[in-house]
C-alpha positions as CSV (number, residue, x, y, z in Angstrom):
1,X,-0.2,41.9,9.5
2,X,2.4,39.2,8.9
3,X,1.2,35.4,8.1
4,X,2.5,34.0,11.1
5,X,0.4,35.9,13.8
6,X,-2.6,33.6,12.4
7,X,-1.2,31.4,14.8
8,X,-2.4,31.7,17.9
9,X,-4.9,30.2,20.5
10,X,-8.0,31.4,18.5
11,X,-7.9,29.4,15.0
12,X,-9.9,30.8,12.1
13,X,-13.0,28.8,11.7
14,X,-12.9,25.1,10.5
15,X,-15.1,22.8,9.1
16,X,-13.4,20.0,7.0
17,X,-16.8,18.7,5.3
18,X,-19.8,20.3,4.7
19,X,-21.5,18.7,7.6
20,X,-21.5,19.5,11.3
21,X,-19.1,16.5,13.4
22,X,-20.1,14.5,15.8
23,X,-17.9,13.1,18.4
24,X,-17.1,10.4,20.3
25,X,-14.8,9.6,23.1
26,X,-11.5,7.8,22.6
27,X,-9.3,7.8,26.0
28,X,-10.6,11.0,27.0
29,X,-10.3,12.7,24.3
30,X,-13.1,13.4,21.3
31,X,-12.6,12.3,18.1
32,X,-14.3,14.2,14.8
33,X,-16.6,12.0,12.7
34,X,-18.8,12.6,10.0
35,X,-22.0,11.2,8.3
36,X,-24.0,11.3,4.9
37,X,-26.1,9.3,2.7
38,X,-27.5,5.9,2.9
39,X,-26.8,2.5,1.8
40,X,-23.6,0.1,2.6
41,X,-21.5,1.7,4.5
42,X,-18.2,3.7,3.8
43,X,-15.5,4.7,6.3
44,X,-12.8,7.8,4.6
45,X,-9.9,7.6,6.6
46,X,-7.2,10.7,5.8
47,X,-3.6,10.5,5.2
48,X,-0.8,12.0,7.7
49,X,1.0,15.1,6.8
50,X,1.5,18.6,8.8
51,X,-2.3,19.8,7.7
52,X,-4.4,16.7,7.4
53,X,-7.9,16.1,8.2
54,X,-11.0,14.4,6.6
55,X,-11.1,17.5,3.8
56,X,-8.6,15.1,2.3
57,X,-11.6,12.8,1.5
58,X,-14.1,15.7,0.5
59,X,-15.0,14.7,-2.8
60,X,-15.8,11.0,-1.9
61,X,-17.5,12.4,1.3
62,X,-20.1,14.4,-1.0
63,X,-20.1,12.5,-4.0
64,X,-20.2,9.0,-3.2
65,X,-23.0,9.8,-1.0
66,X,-25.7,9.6,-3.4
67,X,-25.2,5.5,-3.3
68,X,-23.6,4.8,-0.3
69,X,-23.8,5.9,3.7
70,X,-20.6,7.6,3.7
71,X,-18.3,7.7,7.2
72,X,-15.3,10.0,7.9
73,X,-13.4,10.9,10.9
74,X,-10.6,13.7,11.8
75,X,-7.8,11.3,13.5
76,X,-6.4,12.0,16.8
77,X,-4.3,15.4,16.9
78,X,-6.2,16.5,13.1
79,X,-9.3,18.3,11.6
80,X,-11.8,19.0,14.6
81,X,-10.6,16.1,16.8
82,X,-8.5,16.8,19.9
83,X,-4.7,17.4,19.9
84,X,-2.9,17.0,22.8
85,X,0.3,17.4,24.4
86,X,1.2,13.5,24.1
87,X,3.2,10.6,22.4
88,X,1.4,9.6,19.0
89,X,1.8,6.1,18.0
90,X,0.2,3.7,15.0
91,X,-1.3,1.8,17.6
92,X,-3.6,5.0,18.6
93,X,-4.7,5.2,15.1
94,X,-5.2,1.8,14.6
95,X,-7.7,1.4,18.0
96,X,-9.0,4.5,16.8
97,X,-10.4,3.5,13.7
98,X,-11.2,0.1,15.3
99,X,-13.2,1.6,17.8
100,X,-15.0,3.5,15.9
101,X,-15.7,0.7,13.0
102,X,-17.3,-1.0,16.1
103,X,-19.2,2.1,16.4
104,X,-21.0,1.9,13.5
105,X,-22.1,-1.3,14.0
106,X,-22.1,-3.5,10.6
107,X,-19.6,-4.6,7.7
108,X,-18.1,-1.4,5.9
109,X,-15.4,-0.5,3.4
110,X,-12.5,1.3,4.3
111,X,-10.9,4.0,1.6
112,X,-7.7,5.3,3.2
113,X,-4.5,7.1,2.1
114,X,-1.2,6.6,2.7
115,X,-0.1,5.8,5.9
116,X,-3.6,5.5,6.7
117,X,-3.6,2.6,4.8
118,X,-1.4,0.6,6.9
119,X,-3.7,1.2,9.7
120,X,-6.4,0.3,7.7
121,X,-4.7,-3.3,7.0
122,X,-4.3,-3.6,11.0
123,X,-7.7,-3.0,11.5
124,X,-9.4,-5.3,8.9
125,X,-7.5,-8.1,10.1
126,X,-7.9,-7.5,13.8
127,X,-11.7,-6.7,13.4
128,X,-12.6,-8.7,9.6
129,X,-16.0,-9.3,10.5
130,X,-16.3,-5.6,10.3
131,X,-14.3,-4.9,7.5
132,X,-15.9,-6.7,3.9
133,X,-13.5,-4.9,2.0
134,X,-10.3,-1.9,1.5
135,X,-9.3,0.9,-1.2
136,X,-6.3,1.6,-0.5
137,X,-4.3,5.1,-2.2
138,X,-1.0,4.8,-2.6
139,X,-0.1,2.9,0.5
140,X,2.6,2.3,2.7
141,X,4.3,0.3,5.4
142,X,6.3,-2.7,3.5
143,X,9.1,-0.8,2.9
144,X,8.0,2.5,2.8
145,X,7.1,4.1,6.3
146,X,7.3,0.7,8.3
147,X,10.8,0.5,10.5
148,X,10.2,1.2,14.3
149,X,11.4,4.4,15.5
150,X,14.1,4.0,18.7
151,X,14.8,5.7,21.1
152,X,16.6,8.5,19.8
153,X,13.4,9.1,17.9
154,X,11.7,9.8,21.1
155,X,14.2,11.7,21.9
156,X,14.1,14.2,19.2
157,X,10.3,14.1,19.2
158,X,10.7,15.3,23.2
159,X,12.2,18.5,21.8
160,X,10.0,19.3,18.9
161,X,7.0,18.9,21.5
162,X,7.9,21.9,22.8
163,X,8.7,25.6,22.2
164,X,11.4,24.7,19.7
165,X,9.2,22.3,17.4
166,X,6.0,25.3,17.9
167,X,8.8,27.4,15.8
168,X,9.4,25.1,13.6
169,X,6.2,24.0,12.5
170,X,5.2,27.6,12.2
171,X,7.6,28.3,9.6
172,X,6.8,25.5,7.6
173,X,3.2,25.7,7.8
174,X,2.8,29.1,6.0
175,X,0.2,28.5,2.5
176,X,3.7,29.4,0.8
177,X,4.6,25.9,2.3
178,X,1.8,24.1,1.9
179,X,1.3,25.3,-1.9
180,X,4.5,24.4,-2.8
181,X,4.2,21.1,-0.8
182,X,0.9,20.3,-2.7
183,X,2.1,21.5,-6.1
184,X,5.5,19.8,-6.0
185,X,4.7,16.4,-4.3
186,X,1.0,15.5,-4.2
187,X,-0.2,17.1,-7.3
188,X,0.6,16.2,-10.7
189,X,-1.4,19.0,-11.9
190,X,-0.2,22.3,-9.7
191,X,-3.3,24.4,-11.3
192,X,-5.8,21.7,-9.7
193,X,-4.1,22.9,-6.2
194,X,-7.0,26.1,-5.7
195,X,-7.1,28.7,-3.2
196,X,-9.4,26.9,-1.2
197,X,-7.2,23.6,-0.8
198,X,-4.4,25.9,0.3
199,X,-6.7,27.9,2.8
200,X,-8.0,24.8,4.1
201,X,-4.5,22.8,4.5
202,X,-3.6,26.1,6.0
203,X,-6.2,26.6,8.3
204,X,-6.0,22.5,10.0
205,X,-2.4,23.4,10.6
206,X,-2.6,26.0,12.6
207,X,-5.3,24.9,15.0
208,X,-3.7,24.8,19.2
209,X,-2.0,21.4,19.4
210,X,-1.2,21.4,15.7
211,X,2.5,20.7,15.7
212,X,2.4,17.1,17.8
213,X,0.7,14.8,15.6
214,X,2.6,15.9,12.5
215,X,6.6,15.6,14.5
216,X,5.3,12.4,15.6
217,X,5.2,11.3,12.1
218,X,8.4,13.0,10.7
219,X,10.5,11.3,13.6
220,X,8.9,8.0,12.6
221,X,6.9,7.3,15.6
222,X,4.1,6.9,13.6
223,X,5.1,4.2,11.3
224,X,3.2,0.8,10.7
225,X,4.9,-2.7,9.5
226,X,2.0,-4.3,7.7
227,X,3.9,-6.7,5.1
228,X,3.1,-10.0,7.1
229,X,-0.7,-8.5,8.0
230,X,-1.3,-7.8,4.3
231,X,-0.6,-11.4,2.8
232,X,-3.3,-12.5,5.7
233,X,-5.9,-10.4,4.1
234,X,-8.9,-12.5,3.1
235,X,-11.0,-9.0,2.2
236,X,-11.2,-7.7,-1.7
237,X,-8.4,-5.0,-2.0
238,X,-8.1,-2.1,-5.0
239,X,-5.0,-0.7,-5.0
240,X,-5.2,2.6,-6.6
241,X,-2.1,4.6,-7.1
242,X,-1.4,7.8,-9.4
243,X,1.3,7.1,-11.7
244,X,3.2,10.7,-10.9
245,X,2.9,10.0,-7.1
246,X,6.6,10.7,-6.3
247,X,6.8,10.2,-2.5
248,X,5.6,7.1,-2.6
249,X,6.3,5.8,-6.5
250,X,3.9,3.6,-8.5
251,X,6.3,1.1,-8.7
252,X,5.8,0.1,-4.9
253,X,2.6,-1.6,-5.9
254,X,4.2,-4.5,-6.4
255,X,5.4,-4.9,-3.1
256,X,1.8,-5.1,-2.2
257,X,0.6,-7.4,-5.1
258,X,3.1,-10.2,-4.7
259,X,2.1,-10.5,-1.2
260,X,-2.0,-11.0,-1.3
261,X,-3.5,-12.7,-4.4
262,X,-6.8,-10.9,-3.3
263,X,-5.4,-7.4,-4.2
264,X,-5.7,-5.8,-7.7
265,X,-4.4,-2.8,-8.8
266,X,-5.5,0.5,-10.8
267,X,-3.3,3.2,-11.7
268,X,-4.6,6.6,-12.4
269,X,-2.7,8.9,-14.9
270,X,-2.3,12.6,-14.7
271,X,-2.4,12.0,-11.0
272,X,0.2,12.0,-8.1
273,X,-0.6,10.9,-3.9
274,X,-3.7,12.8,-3.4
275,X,-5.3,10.9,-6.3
276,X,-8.4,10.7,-4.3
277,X,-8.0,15.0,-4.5
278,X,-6.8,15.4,-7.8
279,X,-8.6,13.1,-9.8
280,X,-12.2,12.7,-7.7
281,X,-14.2,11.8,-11.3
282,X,-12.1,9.1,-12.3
283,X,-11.0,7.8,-8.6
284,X,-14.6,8.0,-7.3
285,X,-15.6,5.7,-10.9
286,X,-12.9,3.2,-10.0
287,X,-14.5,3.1,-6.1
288,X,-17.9,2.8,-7.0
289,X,-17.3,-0.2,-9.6
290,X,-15.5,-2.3,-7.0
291,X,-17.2,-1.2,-4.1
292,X,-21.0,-2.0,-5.7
């Protein structure tokens, strides 16, 4: 049977963490959240790419649990959260997470990735009574990720709603893709890549709705400005970036550093953008030092 008739209105089976979601209602739709442990709370927050979802965060989910009450959610259009037919934007994510920080009711820290990050910054300084302090993985939005998208943008993204951008998220959402996509640009390791990663990328991707999120992002609807937010961070920040990371290069750091005295950073060798993923032993050692 070829690859590509896996995609179809019956997924395979998917459960991003080895817990059962609950859900909560944001706009209508239901957003995927997860729970384990006890002590101060913990919120993962994913990155954005064609096949995320809270598995991203799996080894901080299970392992930092032991010490702390560990949070994680599937963001709008990912992992077991709704995906509709509409116009993504950083502001959804932002109210999202906000929302749902609010939610849990009492100061937490936030570990996100990426362009998660930047929503992340949003949220701790439009909620900081909620938000005691951030780890942040290879982040984004200074100048990386952060100009508006026009109109022409929205444009484009009109098209690749539809039947043409179905096709073309099909053909580069096969596990050829996605290996080569995690062994080329967010591992620095391609043998700590397994099966299971791949099946698992593989299998978020090619849930109904899959495609909007993700051309939402490429066409740069998605993106975040956060350079001015970030200096008015009063929070404790770790930086923590993996010194092969080539999409978003360890030397962009500094972009954040100069900006918030508050804000130290840790760099993680052997490692590329999913540093939280391919390094969990030393990452989750870096968290739990600040965090505690």
């Amino acid at each position: 049977m070829a690859e590509n008739s896996t995609y179809s209105p019956k997924p395979p089976p998917f459960n991003p963490l080895p817990v059962e979601p609950t859900f909560f209602t944001w706009r209508g739709h239901q957003i995927a959240t997860y729970r384990s442990g006890n002590g101060k709370p913990i919120l993962l927050v994913h990155s954005i790419n064609a096949a995320a979802s809270a598995y991203e965060m799996r080894h901080q989910f299970s392992e930092l649990s032991d010490q702390f009450q560990v949070h994680a959610l599937d963001l709008l259009g990912y992992g077991r959260s709704d995906r509709p037919n509409r116009e993504y934007s950083a502001e959804d994510y932002i109210d999202v997470i906000g929302q749902y920080i609010q939610h849990i009711g009492e100061p937490l820290a936030i570990i996100a990735s990426s362009l998660a990050s930047a929503y992340t910054i949003e949220v701790a300084a439009q909620w900081p009574s909620h938000v005691r302090s951030l780890v942040l993985i290879c982040p984004v939005g200074i100048s990386q990720l952060a100009k508006p998208a026009g109109p022409k943008a929205k444009s484009i993204y009109r098209i690749l709603r539809g039947p043409v951008g179905k096709a073309l998220f099909r053909a580069i959402s096969t596990r050829w893709s996605i290996r080569y996509f995690l062994t080329q640009d967010s591992y620095a390791r391609p043998e700590t890549a397994t099966a299971e990663d791949i099946e698992m990328f593989y299998v978020s991707s090619h849930q109904p709705g899959a495609h909007y999120a993700p051309f939402c992002f490429v066409t740069g609807l998605l993106n975040c400005s956060i350079g001015d937010t970030f200096a008015q961070l009063e929070q404790p920040i770790l930086i923590i970036w993996g010194r092969e990371a080539k999409i978003t290069p360890v030397y962009k750091a500094h972009e954040f550093l100069k900006r918030n005295p508050f804000a130290r950073l840790a760099e993680l060798d052997n490692c590329s953008g999913l540093a939280q993923a391919e390094c969990p032993e030393a990452f989750n050692a870096l968290a739990r030092n600040f965090l505690t």
